[in-house]
ROKEGU-334054 format. One record per residue (C-alpha): residue number from 1; chain; x, y, z. Coordinates in Angstrom, 2 decimals. Each point is the difference from the previous one (the first is absolute). Example, Ala and Ser with C-alpha at 12.3 -4.5 7.8 and 13.67 -1.06 7.14 Angstrom:
2
(1,A,(12.30,-4.50,7.80)) (2,A,(1.37,3.44,-0.66)) 
***
This chain:
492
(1,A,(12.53,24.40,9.65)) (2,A,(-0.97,1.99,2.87)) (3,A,(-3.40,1.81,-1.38)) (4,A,(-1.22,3.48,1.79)) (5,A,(-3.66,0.86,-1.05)) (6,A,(-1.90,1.04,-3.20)) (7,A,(1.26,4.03,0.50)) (8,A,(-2.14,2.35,1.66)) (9,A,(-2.58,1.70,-2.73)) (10,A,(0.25,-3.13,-2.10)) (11,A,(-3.60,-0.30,-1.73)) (12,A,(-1.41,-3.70,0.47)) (13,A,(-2.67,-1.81,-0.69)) (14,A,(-1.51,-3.67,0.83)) (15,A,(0.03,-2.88,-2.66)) (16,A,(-3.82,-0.77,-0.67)) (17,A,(0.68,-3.42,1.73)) (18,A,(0.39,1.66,3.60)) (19,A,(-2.33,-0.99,2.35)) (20,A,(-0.37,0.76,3.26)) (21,A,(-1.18,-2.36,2.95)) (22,A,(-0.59,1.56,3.10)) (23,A,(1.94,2.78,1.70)) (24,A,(3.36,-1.89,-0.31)) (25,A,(0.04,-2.55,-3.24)) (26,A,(0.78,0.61,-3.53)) (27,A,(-0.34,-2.50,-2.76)) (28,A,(0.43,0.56,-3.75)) (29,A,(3.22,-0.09,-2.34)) (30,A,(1.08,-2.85,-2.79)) (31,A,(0.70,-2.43,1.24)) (32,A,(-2.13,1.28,3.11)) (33,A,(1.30,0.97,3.18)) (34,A,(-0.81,0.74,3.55)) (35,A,(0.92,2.88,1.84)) (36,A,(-1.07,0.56,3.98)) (37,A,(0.57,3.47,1.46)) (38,A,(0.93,1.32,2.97)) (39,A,(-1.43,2.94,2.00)) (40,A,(2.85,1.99,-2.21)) (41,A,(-1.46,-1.74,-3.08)) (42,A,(-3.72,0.68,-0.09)) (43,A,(0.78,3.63,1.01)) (44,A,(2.64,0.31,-3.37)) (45,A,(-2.84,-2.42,-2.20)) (46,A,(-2.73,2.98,0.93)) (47,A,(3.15,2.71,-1.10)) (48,A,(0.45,-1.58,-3.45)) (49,A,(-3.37,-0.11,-0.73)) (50,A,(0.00,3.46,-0.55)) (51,A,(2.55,-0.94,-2.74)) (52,A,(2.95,1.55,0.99)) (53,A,(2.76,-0.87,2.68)) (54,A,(0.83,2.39,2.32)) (55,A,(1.77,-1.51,3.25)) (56,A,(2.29,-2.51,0.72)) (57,A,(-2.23,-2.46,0.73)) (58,A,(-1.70,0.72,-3.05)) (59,A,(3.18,-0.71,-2.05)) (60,A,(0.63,-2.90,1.58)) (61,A,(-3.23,-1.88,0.00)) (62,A,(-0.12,1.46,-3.67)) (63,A,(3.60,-1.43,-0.89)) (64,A,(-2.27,-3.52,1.48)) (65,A,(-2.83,0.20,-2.39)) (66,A,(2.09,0.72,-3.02)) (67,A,(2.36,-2.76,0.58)) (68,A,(-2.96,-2.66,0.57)) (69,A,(-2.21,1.28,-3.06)) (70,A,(-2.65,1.41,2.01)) (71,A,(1.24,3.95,-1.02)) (72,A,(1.40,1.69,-2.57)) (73,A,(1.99,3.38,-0.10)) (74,A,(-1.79,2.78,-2.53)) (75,A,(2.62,2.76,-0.10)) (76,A,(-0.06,3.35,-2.15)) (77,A,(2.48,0.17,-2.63)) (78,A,(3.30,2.11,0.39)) (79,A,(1.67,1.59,-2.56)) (80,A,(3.60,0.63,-0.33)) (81,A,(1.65,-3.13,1.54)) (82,A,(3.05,-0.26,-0.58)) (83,A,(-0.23,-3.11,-2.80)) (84,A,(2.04,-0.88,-3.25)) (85,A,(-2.10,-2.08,-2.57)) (86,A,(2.09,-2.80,-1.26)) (87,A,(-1.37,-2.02,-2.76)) (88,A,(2.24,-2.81,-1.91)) (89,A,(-0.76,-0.93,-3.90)) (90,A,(1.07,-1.97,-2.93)) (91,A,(-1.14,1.27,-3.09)) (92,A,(-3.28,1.12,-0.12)) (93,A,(0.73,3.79,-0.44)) (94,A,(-3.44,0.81,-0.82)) (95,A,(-1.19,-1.34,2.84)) (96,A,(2.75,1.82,1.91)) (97,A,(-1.39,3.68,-1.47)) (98,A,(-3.07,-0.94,1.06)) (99,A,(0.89,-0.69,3.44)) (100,A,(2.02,3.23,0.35)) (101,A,(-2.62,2.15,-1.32)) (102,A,(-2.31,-1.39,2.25)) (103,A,(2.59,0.86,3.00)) (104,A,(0.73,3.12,-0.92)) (105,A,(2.75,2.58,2.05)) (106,A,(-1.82,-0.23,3.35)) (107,A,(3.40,-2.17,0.85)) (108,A,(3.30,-1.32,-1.13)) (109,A,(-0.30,-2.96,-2.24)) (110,A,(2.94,-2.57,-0.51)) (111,A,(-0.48,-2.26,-2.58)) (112,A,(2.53,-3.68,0.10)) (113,A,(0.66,-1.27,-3.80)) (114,A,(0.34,-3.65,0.68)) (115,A,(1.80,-0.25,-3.34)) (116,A,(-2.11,0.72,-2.62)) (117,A,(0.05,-0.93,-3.35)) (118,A,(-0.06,3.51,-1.20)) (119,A,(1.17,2.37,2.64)) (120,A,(0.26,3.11,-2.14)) (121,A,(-4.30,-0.17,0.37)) (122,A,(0.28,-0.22,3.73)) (123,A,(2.26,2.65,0.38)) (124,A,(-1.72,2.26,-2.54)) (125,A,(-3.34,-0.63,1.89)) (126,A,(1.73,0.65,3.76)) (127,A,(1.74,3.00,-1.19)) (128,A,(-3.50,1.39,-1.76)) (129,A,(-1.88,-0.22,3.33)) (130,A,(2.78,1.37,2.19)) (131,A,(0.83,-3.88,1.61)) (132,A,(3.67,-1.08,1.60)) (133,A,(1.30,-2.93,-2.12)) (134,A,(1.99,-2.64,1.44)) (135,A,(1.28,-3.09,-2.52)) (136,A,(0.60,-3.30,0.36)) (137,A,(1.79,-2.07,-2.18)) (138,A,(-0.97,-3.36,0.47)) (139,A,(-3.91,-1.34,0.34)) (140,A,(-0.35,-0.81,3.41)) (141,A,(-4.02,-0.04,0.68)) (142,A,(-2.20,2.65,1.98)) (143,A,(1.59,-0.92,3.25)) (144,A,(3.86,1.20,-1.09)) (145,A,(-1.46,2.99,-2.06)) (146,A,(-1.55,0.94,3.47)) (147,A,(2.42,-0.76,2.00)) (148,A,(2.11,2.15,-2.33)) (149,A,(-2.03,2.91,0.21)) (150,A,(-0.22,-0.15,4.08)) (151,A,(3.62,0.30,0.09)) (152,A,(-0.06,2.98,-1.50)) (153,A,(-3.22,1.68,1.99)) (154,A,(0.87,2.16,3.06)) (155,A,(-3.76,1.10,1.14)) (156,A,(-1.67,-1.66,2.65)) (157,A,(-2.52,-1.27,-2.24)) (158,A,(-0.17,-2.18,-3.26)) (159,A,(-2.93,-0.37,-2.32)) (160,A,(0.50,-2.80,-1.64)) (161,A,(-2.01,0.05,-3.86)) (162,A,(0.38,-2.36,-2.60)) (163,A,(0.24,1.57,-3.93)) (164,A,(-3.67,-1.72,-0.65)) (165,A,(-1.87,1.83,2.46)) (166,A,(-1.81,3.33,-0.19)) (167,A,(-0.49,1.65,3.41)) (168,A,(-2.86,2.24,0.64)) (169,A,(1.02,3.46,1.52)) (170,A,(0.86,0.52,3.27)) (171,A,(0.21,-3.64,0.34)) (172,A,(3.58,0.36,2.40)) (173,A,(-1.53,2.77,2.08)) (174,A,(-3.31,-2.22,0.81)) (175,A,(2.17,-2.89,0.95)) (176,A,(2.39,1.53,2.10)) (177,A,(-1.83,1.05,3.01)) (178,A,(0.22,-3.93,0.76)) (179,A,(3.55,0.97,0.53)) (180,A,(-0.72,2.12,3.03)) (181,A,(-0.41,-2.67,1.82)) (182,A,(3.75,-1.07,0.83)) (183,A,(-0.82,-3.96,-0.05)) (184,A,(-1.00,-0.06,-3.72)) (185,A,(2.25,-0.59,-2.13)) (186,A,(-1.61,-0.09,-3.10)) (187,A,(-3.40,0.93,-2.07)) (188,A,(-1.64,-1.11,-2.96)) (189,A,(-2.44,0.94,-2.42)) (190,A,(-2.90,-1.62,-1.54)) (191,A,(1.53,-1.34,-3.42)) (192,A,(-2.73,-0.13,-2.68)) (193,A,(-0.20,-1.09,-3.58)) (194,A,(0.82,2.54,-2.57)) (195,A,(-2.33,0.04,-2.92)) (196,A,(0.94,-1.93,-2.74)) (197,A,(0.12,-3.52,1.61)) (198,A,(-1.78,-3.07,-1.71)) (199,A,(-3.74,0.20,1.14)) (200,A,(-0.66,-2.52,2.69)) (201,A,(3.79,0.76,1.35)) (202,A,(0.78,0.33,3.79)) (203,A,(1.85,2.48,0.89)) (204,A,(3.15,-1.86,1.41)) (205,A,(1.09,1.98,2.77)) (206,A,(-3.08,1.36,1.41)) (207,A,(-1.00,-1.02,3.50)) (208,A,(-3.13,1.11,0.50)) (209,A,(-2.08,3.71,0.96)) (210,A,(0.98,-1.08,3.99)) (211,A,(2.14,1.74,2.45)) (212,A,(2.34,-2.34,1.58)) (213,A,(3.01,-0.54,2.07)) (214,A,(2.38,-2.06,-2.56)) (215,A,(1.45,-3.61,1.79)) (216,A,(-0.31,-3.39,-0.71)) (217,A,(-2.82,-2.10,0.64)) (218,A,(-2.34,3.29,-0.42)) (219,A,(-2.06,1.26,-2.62)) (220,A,(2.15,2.28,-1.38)) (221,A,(3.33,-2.46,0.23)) (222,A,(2.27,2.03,-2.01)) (223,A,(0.27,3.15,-2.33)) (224,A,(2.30,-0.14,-3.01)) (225,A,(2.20,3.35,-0.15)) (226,A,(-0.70,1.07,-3.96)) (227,A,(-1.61,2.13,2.36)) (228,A,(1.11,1.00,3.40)) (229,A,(1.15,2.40,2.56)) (230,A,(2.51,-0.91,2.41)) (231,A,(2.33,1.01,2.94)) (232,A,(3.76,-0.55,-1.38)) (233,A,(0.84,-0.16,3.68)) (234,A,(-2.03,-3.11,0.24)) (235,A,(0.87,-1.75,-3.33)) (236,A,(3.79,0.10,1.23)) (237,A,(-1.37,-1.40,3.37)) (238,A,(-0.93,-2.86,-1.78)) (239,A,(3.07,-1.17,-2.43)) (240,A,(1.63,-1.24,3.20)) (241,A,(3.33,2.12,-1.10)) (242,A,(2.07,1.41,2.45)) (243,A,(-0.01,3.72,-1.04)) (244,A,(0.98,2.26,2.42)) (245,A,(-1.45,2.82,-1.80)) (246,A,(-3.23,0.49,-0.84)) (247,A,(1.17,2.62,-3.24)) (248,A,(2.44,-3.07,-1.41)) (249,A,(-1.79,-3.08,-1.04)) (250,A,(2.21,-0.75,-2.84)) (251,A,(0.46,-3.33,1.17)) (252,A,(-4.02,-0.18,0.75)) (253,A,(-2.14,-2.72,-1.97)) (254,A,(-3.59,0.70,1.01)) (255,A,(-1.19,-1.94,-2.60)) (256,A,(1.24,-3.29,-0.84)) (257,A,(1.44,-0.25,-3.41)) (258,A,(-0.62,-4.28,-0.45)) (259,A,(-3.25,0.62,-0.14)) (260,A,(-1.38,0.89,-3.48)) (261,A,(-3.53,-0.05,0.82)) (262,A,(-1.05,0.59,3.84)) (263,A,(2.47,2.43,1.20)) (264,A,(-2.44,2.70,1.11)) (265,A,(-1.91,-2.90,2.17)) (266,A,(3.12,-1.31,1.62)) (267,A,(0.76,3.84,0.67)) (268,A,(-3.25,0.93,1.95)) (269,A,(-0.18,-2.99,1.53)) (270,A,(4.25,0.26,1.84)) (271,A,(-1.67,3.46,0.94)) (272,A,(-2.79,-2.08,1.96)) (273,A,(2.40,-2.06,1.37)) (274,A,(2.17,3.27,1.46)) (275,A,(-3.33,1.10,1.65)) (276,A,(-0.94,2.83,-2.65)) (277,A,(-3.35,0.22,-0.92)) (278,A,(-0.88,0.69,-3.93)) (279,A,(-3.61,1.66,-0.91)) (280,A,(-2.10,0.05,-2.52)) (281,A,(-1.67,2.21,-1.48)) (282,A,(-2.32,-0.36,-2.72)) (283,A,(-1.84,3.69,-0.14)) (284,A,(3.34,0.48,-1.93)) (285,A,(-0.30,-1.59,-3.55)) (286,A,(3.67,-0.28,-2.18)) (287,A,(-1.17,-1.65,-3.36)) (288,A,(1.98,-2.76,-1.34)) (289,A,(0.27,-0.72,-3.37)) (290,A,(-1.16,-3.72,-0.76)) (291,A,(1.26,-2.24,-2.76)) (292,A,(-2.35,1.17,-3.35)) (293,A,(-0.03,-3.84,-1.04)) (294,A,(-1.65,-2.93,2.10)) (295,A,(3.16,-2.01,-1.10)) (296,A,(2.15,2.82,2.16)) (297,A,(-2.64,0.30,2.92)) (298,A,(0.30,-4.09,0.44)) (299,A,(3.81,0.17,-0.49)) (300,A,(0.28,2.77,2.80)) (301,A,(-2.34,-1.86,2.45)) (302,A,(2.09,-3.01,-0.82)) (303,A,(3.72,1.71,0.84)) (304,A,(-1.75,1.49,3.19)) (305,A,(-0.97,-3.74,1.40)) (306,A,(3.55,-1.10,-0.24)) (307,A,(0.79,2.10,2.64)) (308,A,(-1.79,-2.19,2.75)) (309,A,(2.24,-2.74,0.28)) (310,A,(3.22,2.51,0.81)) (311,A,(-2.10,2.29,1.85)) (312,A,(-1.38,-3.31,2.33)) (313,A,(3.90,-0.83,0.73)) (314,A,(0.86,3.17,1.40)) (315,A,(-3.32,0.75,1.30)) (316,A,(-1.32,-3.78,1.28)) (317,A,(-3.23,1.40,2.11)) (318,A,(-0.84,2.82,-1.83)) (319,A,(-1.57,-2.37,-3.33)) (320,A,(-2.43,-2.21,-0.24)) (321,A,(-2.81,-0.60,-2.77)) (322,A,(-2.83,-1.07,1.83)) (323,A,(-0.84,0.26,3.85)) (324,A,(-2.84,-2.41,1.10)) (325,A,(-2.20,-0.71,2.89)) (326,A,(-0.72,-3.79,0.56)) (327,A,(-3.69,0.69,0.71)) (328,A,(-0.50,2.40,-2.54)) (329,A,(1.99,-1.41,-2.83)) (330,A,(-2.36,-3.40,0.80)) (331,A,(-2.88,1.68,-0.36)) (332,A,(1.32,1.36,-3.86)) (333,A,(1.25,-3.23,-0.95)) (334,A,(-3.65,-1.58,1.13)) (335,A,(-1.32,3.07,-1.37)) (336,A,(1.49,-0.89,-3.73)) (337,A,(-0.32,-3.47,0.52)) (338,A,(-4.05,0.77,-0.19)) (339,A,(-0.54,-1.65,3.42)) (340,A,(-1.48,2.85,1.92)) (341,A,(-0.92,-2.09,3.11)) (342,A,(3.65,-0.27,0.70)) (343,A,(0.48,3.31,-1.23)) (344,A,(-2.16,1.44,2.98)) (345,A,(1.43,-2.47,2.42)) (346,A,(2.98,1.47,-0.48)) (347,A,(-1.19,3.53,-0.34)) (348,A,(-1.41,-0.94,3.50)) (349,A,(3.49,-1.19,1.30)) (350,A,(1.51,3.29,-1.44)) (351,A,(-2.79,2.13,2.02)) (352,A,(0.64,-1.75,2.99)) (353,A,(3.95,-0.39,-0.43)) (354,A,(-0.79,4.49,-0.21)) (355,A,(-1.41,-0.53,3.42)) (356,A,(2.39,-1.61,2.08)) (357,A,(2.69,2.36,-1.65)) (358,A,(-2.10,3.05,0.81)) (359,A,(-0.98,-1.60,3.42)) (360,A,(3.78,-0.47,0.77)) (361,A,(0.59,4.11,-1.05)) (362,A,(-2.53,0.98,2.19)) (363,A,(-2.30,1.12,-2.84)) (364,A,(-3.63,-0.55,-0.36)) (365,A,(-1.21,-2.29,-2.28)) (366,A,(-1.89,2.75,-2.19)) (367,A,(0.36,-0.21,-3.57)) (368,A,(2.06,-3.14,0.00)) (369,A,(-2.69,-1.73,-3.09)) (370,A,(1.12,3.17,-1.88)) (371,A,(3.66,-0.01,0.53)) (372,A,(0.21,-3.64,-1.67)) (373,A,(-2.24,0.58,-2.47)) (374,A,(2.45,2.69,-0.68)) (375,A,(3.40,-2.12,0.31)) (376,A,(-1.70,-3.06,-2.02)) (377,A,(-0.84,2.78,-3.22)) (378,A,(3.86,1.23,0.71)) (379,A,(1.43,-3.88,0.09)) (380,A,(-2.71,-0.65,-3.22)) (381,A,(1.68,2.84,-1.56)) (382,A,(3.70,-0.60,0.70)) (383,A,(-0.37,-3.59,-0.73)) (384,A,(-1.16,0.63,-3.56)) (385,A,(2.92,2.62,-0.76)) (386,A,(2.32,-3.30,1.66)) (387,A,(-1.33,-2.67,-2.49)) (388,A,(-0.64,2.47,-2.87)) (389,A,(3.95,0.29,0.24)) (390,A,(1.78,-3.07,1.13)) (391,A,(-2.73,-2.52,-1.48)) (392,A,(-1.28,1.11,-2.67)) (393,A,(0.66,-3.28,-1.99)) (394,A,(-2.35,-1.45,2.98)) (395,A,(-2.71,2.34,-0.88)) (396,A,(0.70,-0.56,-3.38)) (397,A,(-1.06,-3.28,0.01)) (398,A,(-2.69,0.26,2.70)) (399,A,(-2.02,2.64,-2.37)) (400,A,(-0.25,-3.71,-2.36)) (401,A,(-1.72,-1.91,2.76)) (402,A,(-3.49,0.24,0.89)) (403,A,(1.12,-0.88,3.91)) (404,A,(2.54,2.73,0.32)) (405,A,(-1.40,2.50,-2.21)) (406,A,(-2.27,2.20,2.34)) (407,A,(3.49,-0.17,1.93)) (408,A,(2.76,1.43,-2.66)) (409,A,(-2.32,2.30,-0.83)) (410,A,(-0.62,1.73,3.15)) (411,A,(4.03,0.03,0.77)) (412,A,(0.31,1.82,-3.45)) (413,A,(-2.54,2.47,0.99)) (414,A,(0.85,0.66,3.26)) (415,A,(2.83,2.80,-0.67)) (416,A,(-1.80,1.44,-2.96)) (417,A,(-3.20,0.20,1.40)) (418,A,(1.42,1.75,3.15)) (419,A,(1.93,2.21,-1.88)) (420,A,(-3.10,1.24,-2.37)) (421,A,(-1.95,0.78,3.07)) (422,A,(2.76,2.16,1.92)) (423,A,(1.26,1.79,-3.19)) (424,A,(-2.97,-0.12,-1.69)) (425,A,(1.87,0.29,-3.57)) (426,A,(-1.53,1.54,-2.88)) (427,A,(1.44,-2.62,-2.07)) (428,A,(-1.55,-2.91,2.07)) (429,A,(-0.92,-2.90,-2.94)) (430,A,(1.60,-2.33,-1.06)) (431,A,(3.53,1.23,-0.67)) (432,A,(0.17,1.47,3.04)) (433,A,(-0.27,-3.98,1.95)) (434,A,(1.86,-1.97,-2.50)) (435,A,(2.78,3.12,0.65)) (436,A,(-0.37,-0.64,3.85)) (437,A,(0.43,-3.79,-0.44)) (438,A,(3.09,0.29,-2.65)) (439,A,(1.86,2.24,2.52)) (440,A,(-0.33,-2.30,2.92)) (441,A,(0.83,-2.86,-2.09)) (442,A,(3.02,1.51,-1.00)) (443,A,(1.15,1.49,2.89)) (444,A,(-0.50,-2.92,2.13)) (445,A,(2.21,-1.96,-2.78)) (446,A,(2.37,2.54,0.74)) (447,A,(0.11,-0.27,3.48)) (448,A,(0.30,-4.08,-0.54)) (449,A,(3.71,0.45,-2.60)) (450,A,(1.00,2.84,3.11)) (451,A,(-1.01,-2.42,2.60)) (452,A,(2.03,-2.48,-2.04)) (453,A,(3.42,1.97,-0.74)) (454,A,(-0.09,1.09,3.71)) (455,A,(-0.87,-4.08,0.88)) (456,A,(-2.33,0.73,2.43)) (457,A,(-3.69,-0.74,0.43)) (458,A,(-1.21,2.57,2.17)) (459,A,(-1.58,2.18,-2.30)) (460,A,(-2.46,-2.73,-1.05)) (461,A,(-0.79,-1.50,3.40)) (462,A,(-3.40,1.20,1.29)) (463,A,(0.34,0.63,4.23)) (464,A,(-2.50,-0.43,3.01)) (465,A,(-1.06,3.35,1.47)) (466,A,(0.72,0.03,3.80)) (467,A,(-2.67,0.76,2.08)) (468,A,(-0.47,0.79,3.28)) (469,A,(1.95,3.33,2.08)) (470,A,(2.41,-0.04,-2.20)) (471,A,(-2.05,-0.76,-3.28)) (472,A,(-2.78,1.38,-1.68)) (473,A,(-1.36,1.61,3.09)) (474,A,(2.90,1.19,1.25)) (475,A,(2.67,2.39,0.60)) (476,A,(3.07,-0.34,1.60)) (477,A,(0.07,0.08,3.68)) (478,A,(2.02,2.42,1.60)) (479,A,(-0.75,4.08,1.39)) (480,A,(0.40,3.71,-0.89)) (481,A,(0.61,2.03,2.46)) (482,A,(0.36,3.63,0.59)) (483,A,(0.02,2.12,3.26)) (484,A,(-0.11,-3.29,1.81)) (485,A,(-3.50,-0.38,-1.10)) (486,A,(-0.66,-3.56,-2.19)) (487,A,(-1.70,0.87,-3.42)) (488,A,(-0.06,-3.39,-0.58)) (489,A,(-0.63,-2.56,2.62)) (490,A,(0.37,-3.22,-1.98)) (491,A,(0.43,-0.53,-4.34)) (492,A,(-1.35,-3.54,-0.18)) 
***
């Protein structure tokens, strides 16, 4: 896909990582990347500064620094797109009321009975909060009941919202200035815990308080739609049906109906492969509401892991557990091993190994003892969530040993320590890491029986991280160009 720039009075901002070397480099992103700019370039960097675009060049270099991570659209909301909420259930009425009332008129609501045990309750609910009912008559998962409902929708835009959640107001209108920008195809919302969850629960499908561009092998990977605003033009785009109109999509299957767990994620990620970018947005909260037992919350996480081995068949490079650096995953493994001579001889190697990377880029060697220190905490971190879910057993039976104690223990802290210092939980004791472990544990068994059924492997097999241009200082090489004028000399 062709992309023209971020639109002319398009509020932006940069990611805190952004860094600026010179009159002509940028550096910054996850994984990190390296922009150089042309004359062009510098001139539309000193434009956006002042946080809004206003040329072409602008746009461009703007379209650029969203794309690599290094920039992130902040538009206004606008109110009275033209957008038809569709949310699919199976029983749950109650939780169906709730959802309505929380939606209100502001716009047309169709709700997709996926064959529900009682259907007089769901139609007594739609009809009491002024909803469009559509039935089906055989169970055929959240992927059918949506694809269902987008048959029948005729605006431009779909909100997808699953029965569970409670939106806050104006949630649609804060989300949909993303949609001014022709290239995205889809936004989503910050999806938080509704009250009533165990204590010590995650919230399952929240990704974080960070802006983000949505694509694989990024922070922000994927964003399940029990919450999200789309483009309908785009989600026919990507069924790969021949429809010759964009007003009949009958034969349309946006969502793949094998997949009982994972749908959303395949979803999003055929839109990244069409060249649409997906946002998110998490100064937009939808509450979800969480199983009220900790024998549903483990169930759930467990259902949600077996979509990795499907997913990792259609999707082959857009999994993988674990990403590790040679030097730096040395250093841990010395590091846990209790041998901290070889620990800092391979810190060393990673510090150096930083060097002839940045050297290579063009970059000066400033701050290169902080950037590892900074990947070997991420790697320290990653790798606990890793063994806390695939070898458990392992730690298990290290926690009995003297040798390997100091060891299991720190992989079973890793995730819950990081995630009591970013979230800073009220609830932080003991339930709250013994909750943390049980739902990695299960979900990574959950990913193993997936993994299984779909006989692959790639969802357990840990990867190298490629460094270099094209790695973890880099970008991809090529130019933007507008006027004639490079805004970007060279990606690498």
């Amino acid at each position: 896909m062709t992309l023209p720039g971020v639109p002319v009075g398009t509020r932006v901002e940069f990611d805190p990582t952004l860094r600026q070397i010179g009159d002509g480099v940028v550096v910054g992103g996850v994984p990190r990347r390296v922009l150089r700019l042309g004359p062009a370039g510098v001139g539309a960097l000193a434009e956006l500064r002042g946080g809004v675009v206003r040329t072409a060049n602008g746009g461009a270099l703007a379209r650029r620094l969203i794309d690599a991570g290094l920039a992130h659209p902040r538009p206004l909301p606008v109110a009275g797109v033209p957008v038809t909420v569709l949310i699919p259930v199976h029983g749950r009425a109650a939780a169906l009321e709730n959802c309505l009332r929380a939606l209100g008129d502001a716009y047309p609501v169709l709700v997709v009975d996926d064959a529900s045990p009682d259907p007089a309750a769901i139609a007594k609910v739609a009809a009491g909060c002024g909803a469009r009912l559509i039935r089906r008559e055989v169970n055929g998962g959240p992927a059918a009941a949506r694809n269902t409902g987008l048959a029948a929708v005729t605006t431009d835009y779909v909100a997808f919202l699953d029965s569970d959640c409670v939106p806050s107001p104006g949630w649609i209108d804060a989300l949909a200035g993303h949609l001014i920008d022709p290239a995205v195809a889809a936004v989503a919302p910050r999806i938080v815990a509704a009250p009533g969850a165990p204590a010590g629960a995650r919230g399952a499908l929240d990704l974080g308080p960070r802006v983000a561009r949505v694509a694989p092998g990024t922070p922000v990977s994927y964003v399940p739609t029990a919450a999200l605003l789309a483009r309908r033009a785009a989600l026919l785009d990507c069924t790969g049906d021949d429809i010759s109109s964009a007003d009949d999509i009958s034969s349309a299957e946006a969502f793949d109906e094998r997949l009982r767990y994972g749908e959303d994620v395949d979803l999003i990620w055929r839109l990244v492969e069409a060249g649409w970018r997906v946002r998110y947005e998490p100064t937009v909260r939808v509450e979800h509401v969480e199983p009220a037992t900790w024998r549903g919350v483990l169930a759930r996480r467990f259902h949600y892991g077996t979509s990795a081995g499907p997913l990792s068949r259609r999707h082959p490079g857009a999994m993988s557990p674990l990403v590790l650096e040679p030097w730096t995953a040395a250093g841990l493994g010395a590091l846990l091993a209790r041998r901290p001579g070889l620990a800092a001889a391979a810190f060393a190697g990673a510090v150096l190994d930083e060097r002839r990377v940045r050297a290579g880029a063009g970059l000066p060697a400033a701050g290169t003892v902080g950037a590892v220190a900074d990947r070997t905490a991420k790697t320290a971190r990653a790798s606990g969530t890793y063994a806390t879910q695939f070898l458990s057993p392992l730690l298990l039976a290290g926690l009995t040993r003297r040798r390997t104690r100091f060891a299991a223990l720190a992989l079973l802290a890793a995730g819950p320590a990081h995630a009591g210092w970013t979230s800073r939980p009220p609830n932080y004791r003991v339930s709250f890491v013994a909750g943390h472990v049980a739902e990695d544990v299960l979900y990574g068994a959950g990913v193993l029986v997936g993994a299984l059924r779909a006989r692959t492997g790639r969802p357990l097999l840990p990867i190298r991280a490629r460094r270099g241009a094209r790695g973890i200082l880099g970008g991809r090489s090529g130019k933007d160009s507008t006027h004639g004028q490079p805004l970007v000399r060279d990606g690498r």
